[in-house]
N, C-alpha and C positions, 0 to 999 in steps of 0.2 A: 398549486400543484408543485410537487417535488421530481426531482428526477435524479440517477445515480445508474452513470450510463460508463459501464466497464467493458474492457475487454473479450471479458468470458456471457456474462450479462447484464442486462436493462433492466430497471424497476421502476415503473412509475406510481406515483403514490398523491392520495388526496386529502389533504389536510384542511379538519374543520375547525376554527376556534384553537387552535393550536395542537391536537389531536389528529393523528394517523386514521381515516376512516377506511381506505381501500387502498391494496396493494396491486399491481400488477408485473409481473416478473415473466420474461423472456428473456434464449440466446440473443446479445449481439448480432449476431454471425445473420441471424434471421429478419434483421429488423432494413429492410429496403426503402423506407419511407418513417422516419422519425415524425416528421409532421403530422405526416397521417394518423401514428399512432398517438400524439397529441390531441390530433384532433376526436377520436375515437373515444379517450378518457371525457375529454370535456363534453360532451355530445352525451353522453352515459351521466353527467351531471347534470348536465340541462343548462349552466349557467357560467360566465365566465369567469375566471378565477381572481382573485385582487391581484397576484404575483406566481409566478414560475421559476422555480430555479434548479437546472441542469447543473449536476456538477459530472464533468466528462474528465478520463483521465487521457491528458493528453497538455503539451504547455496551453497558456493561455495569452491567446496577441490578441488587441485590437478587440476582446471582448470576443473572440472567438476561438474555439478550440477545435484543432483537429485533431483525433483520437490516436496515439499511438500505434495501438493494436486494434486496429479496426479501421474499415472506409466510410468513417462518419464524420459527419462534421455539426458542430453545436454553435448557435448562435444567439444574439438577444433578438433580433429582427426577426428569424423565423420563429420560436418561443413566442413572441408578443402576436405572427400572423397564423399564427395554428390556435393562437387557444382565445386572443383576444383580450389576455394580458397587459391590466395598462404598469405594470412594476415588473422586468424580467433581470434576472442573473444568471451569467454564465460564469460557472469557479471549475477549479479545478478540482477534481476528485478526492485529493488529499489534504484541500481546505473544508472539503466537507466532512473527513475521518476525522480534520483536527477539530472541528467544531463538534463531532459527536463525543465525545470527553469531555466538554464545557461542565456538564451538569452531570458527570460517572461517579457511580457511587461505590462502596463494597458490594454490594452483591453484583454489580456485572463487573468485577475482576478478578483472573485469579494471579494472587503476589509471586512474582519469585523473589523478588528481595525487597526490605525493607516496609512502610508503615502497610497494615491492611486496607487503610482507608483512607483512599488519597487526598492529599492535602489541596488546599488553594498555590495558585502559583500557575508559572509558566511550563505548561506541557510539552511535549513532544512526541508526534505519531509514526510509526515507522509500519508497514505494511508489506511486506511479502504475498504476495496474489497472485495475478497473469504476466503487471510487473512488477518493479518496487517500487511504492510509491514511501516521499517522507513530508510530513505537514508539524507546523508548529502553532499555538496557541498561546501569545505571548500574556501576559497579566501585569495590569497597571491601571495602580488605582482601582480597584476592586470590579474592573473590567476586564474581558479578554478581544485578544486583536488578533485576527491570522496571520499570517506571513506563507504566502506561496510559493514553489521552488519545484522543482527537479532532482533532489535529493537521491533519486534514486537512479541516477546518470553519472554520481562521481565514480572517479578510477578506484578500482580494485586491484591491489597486485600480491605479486606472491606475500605469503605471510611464514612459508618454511621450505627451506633448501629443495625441501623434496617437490614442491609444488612448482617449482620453476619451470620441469618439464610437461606440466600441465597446463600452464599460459601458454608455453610454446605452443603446445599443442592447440589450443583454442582460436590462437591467431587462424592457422593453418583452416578451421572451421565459421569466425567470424572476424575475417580479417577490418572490415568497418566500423567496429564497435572496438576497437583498440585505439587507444591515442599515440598518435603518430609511431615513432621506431617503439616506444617504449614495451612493456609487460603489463603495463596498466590497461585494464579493460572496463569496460561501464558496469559498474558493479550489479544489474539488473541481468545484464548475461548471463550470469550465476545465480544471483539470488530472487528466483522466482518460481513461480510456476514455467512461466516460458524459457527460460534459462537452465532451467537444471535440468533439464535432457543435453544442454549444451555442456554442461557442466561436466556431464555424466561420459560422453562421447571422448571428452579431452581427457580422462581421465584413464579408460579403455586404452585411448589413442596412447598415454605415455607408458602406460604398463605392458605397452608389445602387442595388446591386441586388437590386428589390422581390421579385423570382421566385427566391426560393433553392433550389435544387436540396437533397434529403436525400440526406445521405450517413453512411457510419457513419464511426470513428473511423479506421478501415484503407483507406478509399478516401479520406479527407482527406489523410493520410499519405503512401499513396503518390502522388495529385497533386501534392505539398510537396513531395515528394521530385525525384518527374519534373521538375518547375516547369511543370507543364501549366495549373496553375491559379493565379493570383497571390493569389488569397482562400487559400488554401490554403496558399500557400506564408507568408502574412504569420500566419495561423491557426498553422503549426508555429514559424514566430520568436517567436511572444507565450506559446508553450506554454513553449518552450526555455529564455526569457530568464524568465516570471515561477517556471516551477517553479525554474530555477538560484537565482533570490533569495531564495526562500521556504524554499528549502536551508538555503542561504548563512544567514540571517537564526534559523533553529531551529537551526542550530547553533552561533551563534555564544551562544544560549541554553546550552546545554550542556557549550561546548568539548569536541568528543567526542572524546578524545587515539585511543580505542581506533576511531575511523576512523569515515567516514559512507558507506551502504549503499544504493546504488541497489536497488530491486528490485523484484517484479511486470509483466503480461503489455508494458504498455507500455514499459520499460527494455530489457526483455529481446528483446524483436522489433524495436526503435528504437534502437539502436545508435549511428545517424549524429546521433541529436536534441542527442548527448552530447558535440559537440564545443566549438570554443572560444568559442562565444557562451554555452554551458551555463557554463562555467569564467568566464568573465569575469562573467557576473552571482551566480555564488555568491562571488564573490570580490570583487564593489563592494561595501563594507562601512563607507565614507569613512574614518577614521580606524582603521580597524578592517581596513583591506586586509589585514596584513601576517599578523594572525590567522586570518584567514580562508585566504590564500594558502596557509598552513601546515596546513591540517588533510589528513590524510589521507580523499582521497575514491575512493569503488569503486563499479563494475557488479559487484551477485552474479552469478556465475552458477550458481548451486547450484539442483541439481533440487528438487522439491517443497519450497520452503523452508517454507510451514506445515506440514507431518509433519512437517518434521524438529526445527521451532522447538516442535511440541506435543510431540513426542518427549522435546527437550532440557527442558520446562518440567516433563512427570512425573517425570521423574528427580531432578530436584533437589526436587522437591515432595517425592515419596517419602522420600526421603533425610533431610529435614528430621527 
């Protein structure tokens, strides 16, 4: 049994022979008894699984993860007493996106820069969703290895004169998520789904006005889009330009020969966010342009990429 248990939502999935045989997908928000629903899958099998693996986004201690956004909690103890699992894993959510790129081919990507068909080598996943998740896949020896993190908790700061009164402004809205006196903020504030109503409020707040309308992350969007709304539309330029850098900037951390991976609900529904201001700010690197110019970069478009990244991580677990 697989699992890829998000913010927004749950999907649990039944893997025969290495093969996806059933899906089952719900809110988060609604799920009050994870075990239960554990237990419910396997019951509906009749039998108990070789292995379980939960990838939850949220850090990972002690083999267990408390979910960021959400009041869940994921463990290998309860995994092994819900379903009777004698092999359980608990990962993080965005070792499971990095392991669903292990085996990505041309047709689930689409390029924005460089080879159509990504090469072998060390990957790098970056996810914009509920929040930012970053996952890497490193390659050695004609093997790959994860590497887990928080990628998506480094500081963000201003990146133009004009933007300075728009951290200010943010403080003022999520004074916690700032590091210490500075302007630096956890860069998931902004670039997510749950952040870019925050984004969008600081933004309101520094152009004078007091009355912010609430909106969520898809009616900000598509006002940006329309150009109905100039707060709106300046809100998707700062999402565009600071996620492109913060790209730009982890990968230039890694050189990931084996390509870098857009993915999550926001990539994936925002298509037009990915154009050439996206490219030009992963790609200001100062002396470093030409590196950066050269990486191979992609939109997944791969269905369920956490099933198929928790998928791909038992198999090789097992295997070991």
């Amino acid at each position: 049994m697989v699992a890829d248990v998000g913010g927004t939502n749950t999907r649990l999935g039944v893997v025969t022979n290495g093969h996806l045989d059933e899906l089952h997908k719900f809110p988060t928000g609604s799920l009050e008894d994870f075990q239960a629903a554990l237990r419910r899958v396997r019951d509906a099998v009749g039998t108990d699984p070789q292995a379980v693996v939960a990838a939850g986004a949220g850090p990972l201690r002690d083999g267990v993860i408390q979910l960021t956004n959400a009041s869940l909690t994921l463990s290998r103890d309860t995994l092994a007493s819900s379903t009777g699992a004698q092999r359980t894993f608990v990962i993080n959510d965005f070792t499971a996106a990095a392991w669903s790129v292990a085996d990505i081919k041309a047709k689930d990507v689409a390029v924005l820069q460089g080879s159509g068909s990504p090469p072998p080598g060390t990957r790098l996943v970056v996810g914009p969703g509920t929040g930012l998740g970053v996952g890497a896949l490193l390659y050695s020896e004609g093997h790959y290895h994860t590497v887990s993190g928080e990628g998506g908790h480094m500081g963000l700061s201003p990146r133009h004169r004009d933007e300075v009164d728009v951290f200010d402004a943010a403080r003022r809205i999520a004074p916690e998520c700032f590091f210490a006196d500075s302007l630096a903020i956890e860069a998931e504030m902004f670039l997510s789904g749950t952040g870019l109503p925050i984004l969008y409020q600081a933004v309101c707040m520094a152009g004078g006005q007091s009355d912010t309308p609430t909106l969520s992350a898809k009616d900000i969007l598509q006002a940006a889009q329309s150009g109905a709304d100039e707060f709106a539309v300046k809100t998707a330029r700062m999402f565009t330009e600071h996620l492109g850098a913060i790209t730009g900037d982890l990968a230039v951390a890694l050189i990931p020969v084996g390509g870098v991976f857009l993915l999550g609900g926001v990539a994936d529904k925002n298509r037009w966010l990915f154009g050439q201001e996206f490219l030009d700010a992963f790609n200001a690197g100062g002396r470093f342009d030409d590196i950066r110019g050269g990486l191979n970069l992609y939109v997944s478009e791969m269905d369920e990429f956490g099933i198929v990244g928790a998928n791909n991580f038992c198999k090789n677990a097992l295997a070991r």
